[in-house]
N, C-alpha and C positions, 0 to 999 in steps of 0.2 A: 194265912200269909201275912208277916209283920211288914209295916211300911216301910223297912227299911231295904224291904227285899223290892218295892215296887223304884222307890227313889231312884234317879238319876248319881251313877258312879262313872269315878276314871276308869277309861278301856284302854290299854296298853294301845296306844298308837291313834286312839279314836277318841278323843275327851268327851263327856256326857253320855257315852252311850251305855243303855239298859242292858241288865241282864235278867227276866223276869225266872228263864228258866235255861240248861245246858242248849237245847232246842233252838230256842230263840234266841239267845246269845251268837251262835255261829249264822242263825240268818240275818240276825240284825248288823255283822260285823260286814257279812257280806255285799251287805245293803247299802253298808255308809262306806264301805271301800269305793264299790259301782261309782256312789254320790260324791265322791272324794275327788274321784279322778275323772269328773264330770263337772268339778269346780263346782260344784251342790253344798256350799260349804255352811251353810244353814241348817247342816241337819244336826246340827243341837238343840235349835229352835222346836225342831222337827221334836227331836226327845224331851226337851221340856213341855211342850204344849200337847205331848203324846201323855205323856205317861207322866206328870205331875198330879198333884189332888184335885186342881180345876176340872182334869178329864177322867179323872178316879170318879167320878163322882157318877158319869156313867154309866159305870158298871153295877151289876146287881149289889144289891146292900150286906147281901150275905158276904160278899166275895172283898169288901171294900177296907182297907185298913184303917187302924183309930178309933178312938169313940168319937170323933168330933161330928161325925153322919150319923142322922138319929133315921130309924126306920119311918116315920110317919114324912121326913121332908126328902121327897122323892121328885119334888118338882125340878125339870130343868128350866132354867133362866135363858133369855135372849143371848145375854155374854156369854156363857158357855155355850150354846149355838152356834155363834159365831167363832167363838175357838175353836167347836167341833168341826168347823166346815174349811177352817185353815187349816187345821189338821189331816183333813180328808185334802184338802190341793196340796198340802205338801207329801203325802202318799201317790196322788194322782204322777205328781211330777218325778218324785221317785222312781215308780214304777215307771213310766215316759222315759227314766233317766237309763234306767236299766234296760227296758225290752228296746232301747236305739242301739246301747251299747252292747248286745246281743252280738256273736261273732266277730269282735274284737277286741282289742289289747289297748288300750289309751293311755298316752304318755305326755306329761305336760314340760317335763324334760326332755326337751327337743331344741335345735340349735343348724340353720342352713349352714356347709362346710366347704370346704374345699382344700386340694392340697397347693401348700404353695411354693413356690421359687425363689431359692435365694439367691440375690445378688449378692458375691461375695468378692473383697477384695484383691486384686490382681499382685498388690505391691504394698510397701506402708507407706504412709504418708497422712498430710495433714487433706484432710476431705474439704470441700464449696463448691459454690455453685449448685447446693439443694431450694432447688426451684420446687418442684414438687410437694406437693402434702398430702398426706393420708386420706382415699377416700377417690385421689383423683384418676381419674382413668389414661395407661400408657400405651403406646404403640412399641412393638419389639423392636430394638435397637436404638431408643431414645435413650437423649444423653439424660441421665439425672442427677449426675455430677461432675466435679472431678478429682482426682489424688494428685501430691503434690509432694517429691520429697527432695528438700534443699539439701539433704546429708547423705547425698550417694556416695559410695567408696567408690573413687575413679582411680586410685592407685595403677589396677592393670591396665590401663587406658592411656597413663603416662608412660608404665612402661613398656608398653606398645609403641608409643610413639618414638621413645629414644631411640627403641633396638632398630624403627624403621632410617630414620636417622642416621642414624651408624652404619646401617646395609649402604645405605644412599653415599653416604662419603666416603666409605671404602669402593665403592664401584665406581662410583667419579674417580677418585687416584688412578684404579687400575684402567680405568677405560685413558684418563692424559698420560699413565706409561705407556700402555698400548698403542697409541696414539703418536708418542715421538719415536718410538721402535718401528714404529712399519714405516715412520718416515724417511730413517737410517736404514734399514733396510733396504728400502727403496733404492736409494744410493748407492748402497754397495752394488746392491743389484744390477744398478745402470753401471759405474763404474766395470764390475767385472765385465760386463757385454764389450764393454768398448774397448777391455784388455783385449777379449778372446776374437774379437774383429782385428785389433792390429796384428794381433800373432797369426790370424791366419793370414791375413793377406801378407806379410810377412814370410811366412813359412810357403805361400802361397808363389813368392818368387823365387824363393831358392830354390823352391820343386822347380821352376822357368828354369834356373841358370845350370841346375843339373841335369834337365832335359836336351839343353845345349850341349852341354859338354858328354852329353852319350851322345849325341848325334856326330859332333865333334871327333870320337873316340871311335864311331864306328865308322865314319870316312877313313881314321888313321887304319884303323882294322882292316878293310877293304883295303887299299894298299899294300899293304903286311901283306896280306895271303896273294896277291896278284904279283907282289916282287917276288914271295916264295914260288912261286911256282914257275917264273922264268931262271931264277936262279938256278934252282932244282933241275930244269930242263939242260941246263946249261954245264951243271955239274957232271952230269949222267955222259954228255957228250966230249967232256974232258976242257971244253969252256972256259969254267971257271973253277973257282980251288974248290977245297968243303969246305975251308973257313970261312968263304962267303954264303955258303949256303947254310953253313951253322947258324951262322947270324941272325940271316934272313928270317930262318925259322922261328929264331928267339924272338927277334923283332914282332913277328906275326903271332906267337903266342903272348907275349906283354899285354899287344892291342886289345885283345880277345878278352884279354883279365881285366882291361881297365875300363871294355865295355860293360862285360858283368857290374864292374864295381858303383860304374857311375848309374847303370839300370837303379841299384840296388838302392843305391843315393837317393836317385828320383821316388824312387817309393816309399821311402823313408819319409822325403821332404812333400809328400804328397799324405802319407798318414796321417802326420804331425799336423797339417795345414787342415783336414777333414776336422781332428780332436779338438786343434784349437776354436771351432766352428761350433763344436758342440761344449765348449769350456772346462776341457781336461787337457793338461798337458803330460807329455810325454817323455820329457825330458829326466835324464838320469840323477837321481839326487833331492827331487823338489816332490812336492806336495803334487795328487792327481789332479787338483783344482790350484785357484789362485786364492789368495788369502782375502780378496773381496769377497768370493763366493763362501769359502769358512765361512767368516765372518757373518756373511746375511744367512748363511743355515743357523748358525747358532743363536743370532735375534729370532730365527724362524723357529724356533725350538722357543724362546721364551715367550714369542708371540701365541704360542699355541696355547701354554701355559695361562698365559694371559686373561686369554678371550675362555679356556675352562674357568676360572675363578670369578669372572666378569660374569659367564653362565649361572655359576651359582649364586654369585650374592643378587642377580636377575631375579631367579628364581626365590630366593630368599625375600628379597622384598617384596617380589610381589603377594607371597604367601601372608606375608607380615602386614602387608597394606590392609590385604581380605580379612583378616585375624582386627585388624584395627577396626576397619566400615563394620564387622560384626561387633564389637565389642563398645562402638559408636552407640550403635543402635540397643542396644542392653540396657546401654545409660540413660537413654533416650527413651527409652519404655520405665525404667525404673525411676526416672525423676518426673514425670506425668502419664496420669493414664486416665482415661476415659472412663464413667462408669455407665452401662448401656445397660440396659433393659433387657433379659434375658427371651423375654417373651411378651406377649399383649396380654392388659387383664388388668385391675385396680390394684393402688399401691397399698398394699395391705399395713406394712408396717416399718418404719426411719427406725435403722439401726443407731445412727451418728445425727451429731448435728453439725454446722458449717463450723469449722476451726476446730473440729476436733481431731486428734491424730488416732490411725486404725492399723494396725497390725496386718499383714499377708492373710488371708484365710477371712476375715472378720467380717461377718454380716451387715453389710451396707444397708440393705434395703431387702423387704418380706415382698412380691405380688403372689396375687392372687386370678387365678383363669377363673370368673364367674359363669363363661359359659359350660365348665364340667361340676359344677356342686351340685352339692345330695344336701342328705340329711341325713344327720346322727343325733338318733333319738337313744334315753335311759331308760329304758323298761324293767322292772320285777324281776329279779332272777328266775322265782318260780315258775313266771310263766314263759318264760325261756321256750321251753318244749310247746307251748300253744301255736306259737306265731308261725303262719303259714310262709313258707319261702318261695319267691317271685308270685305271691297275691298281690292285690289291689290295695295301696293304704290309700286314707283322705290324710290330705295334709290343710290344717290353716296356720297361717303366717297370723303372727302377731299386727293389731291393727285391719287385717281383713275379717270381713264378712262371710267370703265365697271359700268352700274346700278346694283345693288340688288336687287330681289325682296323683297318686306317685305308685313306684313298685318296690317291694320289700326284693332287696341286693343280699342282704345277710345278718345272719343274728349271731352275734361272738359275745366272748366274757368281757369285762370289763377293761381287764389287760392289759387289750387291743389300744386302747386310747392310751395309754403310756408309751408303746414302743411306737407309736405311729407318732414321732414327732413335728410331719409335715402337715399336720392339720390346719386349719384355720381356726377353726372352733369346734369345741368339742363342750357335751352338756355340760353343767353342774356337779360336781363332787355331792354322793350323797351316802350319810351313814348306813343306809343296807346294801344287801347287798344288789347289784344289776348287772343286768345284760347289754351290750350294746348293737342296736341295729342300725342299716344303712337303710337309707329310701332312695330310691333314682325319682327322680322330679326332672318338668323338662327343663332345659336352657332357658338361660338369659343372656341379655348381651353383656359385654364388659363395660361398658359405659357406667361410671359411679352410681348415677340415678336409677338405673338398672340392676345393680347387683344387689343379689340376694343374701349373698356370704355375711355371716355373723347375725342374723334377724333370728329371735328364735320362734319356735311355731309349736302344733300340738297336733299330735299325730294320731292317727290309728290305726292300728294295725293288724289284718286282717288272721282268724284263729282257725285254723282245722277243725273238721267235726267232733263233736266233742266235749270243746273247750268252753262253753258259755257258762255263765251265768249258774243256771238251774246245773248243769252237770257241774260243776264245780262245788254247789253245795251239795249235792249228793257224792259226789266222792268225800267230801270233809263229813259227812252226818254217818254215811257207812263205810 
């Protein structure tokens, strides 16, 4: 075997490492992966002080590369002793490194996450009052700033207020027409009364004077028929002539006609007296009414008129007023608004700063709930298929000493970290290929000193049977 085959060469992914034979090539590969990802990152050291000439020297003479090793100088020296026994602890810990890492998956691509919440803009305007700073912890509903916009279009706002305007002074007009029509009206109104009172009482006496004159008419009457009838008796007896009994009887029939007539009179002057009581007259030639009462029906006809129009533009304004106080309030939402905190949890990340102007939609401010974070650990694509789903992982946090327990949530492609763009933090970008897993870890509170979000840590993650170590180099050997 030439010494060029013992020397120390590059390993695709592994620098220094040996390849003495195909064998040991793939244990040694898998050995300094184990060491790799165990932070064992000495084991170069490890292959220089393995497998250099100082430790060649070890080996039987026959087997040794070079002439520079003569058969008779077989002694070993104290320093090579002692590099054989560093050699031997860095195999011991090796081996330590590996039978720990026995039934799992270790990942030093790991990163505490969370999803977070955006605040996002209501309205545009120019943003202040950022009190707040990254880091600090908010309660839900805190103001953390506010928007400001000098340039709102109040166009519909003025013209709201004209057309209200307008409603207002044309119902003011029509209510001071209305107003001196029912006054006039009024008037007529008394006026006609006070006709239909004199007419009746009026009419009310000539019904009297023709009541007279039939009583009058039926005394003469009475008469009449009591001369006829002694006339008549007087005739029959030879008495008196027939021309006086002619008479008689004309006389008595006259009476009779002129009681009828003045009966007739009386009821005449007694209808007319009722009509005029009620403000119609009867008379031949004239209007059913008097021209007072025309006169206030047809104010009464525009008063009706009137108070329809007076209805509507009521109505109109008040729709216009409500159309205004909302259209108030628009403006009033649109020239300031509040920026609140959507939820409790630390402020993950300042979209803006004070004086800057933001657009509708635009992300004010990132929090983040520290009491729901996991972990999102970059594992090996290969071993993808190893890692056991809701096992046991240890988690340590960067800075600590002590594991965490946590539980494997889920193992996905890489992918996943691209469309999930609510994360808080997601591993490192790395040229091969990986898999992404979640860990559940327990709570913390949101208090800043407390959050875990964005610390990264080193995970592992627990493998089905199987999956270790030695089965692993046995599936790659056969």
């Amino acid at each position: 075997m030439s010494r060029s085959h013992w020397s120390c060469r590059a390993y695709i992914g592994f620098p220094f490492a040996c390849s003495p034979s195909p064998v040991w090539t793939e244990i040694i590969r898998l050995l300094l992966t184990n060491l790799k990802e165990f932070k064992l990152s000495n084991y170069a050291l490890f292959c220089k002080t393995f497998w250099m000439s100082d430790v060649v020297a070890l080996a039987p003479s026959s087997t040794r590369p070079g002439s520079a090793f003569k058969a008779g100088n077989s002694r070993v020296g104290p320093r090579r002793v002692i590099k054989f026994g560093v050699a031997l602890a860095l195999i011991g810990a090796a081996a330590y490194a590996v039978q720990s890492e026995q039934g799992y998956v270790a990942s030093d691509n790991a990163v505490v996450s969370a999803y977070t919440s955006s605040l996002r803009t209501p309205i545009a305007g120019y943003i202040s009052g950022l009190r707040a700073k990254v880091g600090d912890a908010v309660a839900a509903g805190a103001v953390l700033g506010r928007l400001k916009e000098p340039r709102v279009d109040d166009q519909r706002l003025v013209d709201l207020e004209n057309l209200l305007a307008r409603f207002r002074s044309d119902r003011d007009a029509y209510q001071k027409q209305h107003d001196q029509l029912s006054l006039q009206r009024a008037e007529l109104v008394e006026r006609a009364a006070e006709r239909n009172r004199s007419a009746a009482e009026f009419l009310t006496l000539q019904a009297a004077e023709a009541e007279r004159q039939v009583r009058s008419r039926t005394a003469a009457r009475d008469y009449s028929r009591r001369d006829l009838g002694r006339k008549d008796s007087l005739g029959r007896t030879g008495n008196a002539p027939a021309t006086e009994v002619d008479k008689a009887r004309l006389a008595s029939e006259q009476a009779e006609l002129e009681v009828e007539a003045g009966s007739v009179r009386l009821a005449y002057f007694r209808l007319q007296a009722e009509m005029a009581r009620k403000g119609m007259l009867l008379e031949s030639g004239s209007n059913d009414v008097a021209y007072s009462t025309q006169r206030a029906d047809e104010i009464g006809i525009r008063l009706t008129e009137l108070e329809r129009e007076i209805a509507r533009l009521s109505a109109s304004q008040a729709e216009t007023s409500a159309r205004l106080d909302a259209e108030r309030q628009r403006i009033d939402l649109l020239r300031a608004a509040d920026l609140l905190a959507p939820s409790s949890g630390m402020l993950w990340k300042l979209g803006a700063s004070d004086g800057e102007r933001l657009s509708v939609g635009d992300t004010a401010a990132e929090l983040v709930d520290c009491t729901s974070a996991f972990i999102v650990a970059a594992v090996p694509q290969d071993r993808y298929p190893d890692v056991e789903i809701d096992g046991a992982a240890r988690v340590r946090l960067s800075g600590e000493k002590a594991d965490r327990s946590g539980r494997v949530v889920s193992v996905t492609g890489e992918a996943t970290l691209a469309n999930d763009r609510n994360l808080a933090a997601a591993p490192l970008n790395q040229h091969s290929a990986t898999a992404i897993a979640r860990i559940e870890v327990a709570a913390s509170s949101n208090p800043a000193g407390e959050c875990l979000v964005g610390r990264t840590a080193r995970v592992l993650l627990p493998t089905s049977a199987g999956s270790g170590f030695l089965a692993r180099l046995v599936r790659r050997l056969f």
